[in-house]
N, C-alpha and C positions, 0 to 999 in steps of 0.2 A: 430333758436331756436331748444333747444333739447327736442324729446318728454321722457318722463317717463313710458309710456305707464299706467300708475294710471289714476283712472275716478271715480270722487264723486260726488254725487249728493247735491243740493243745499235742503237746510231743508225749513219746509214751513216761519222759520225765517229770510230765506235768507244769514245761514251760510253754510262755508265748512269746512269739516275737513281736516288739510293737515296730511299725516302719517307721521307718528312717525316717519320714516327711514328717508325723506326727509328732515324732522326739523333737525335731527342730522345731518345727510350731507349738509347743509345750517348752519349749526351752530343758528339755532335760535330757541333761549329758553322761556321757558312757559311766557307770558306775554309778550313777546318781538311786538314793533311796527310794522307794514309792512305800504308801503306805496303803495298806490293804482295810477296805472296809467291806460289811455286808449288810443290804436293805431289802428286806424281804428276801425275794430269790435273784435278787442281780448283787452281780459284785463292781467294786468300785476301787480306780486304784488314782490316787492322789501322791502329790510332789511331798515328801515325808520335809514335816517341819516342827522340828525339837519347841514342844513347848513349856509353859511354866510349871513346875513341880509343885508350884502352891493352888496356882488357881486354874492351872489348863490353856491358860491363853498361850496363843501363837504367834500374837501377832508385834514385835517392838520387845523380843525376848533377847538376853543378849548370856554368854555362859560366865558362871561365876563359882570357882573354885570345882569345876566337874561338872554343875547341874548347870540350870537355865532355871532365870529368872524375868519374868516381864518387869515392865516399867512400871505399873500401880505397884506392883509388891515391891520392889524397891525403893519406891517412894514410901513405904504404908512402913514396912521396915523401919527407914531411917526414921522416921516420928517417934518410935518407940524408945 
């Protein structure tokens, strides 16, 4: 993991502010999701990307009737 050398403090609401420079070098825009993880005692917060309902993949998912579906499961689907 890469440090930034950036150190915020947590508000008494329990929020952080991430700067400005890093949002635009992350590409994530006002309102955009993060998704929260935790590995050991560090937290971890990642660009939130709706994945497949069947198999968890994220990657080439596209939504179909409310969910998300990757591209093997709708291939794997139509053969049925």
């Amino acid at each position: 993991m890469k440090s930034t050398g950036i150190v915020r403090r947590i508000d008494s609401l329990g929020r952080v502010v991430l700067p400005i420079e890093l949002r635009r070098m992350m590409d994530i825009e006002e309102n955009a999701s993060l998704e929260i993880f935790v590995d050991g005692d560090e937290i971890v917060l990642k660009k939130y990307q709706p994945a497949c309902i069947f198999c968890g993949e994220a990657k080439d998912v596209t939504p179909y009737q409310g969910r998300n579906i990757c591209a093997a499961c709708r291939k794997a689907i139509a053969a049925l």
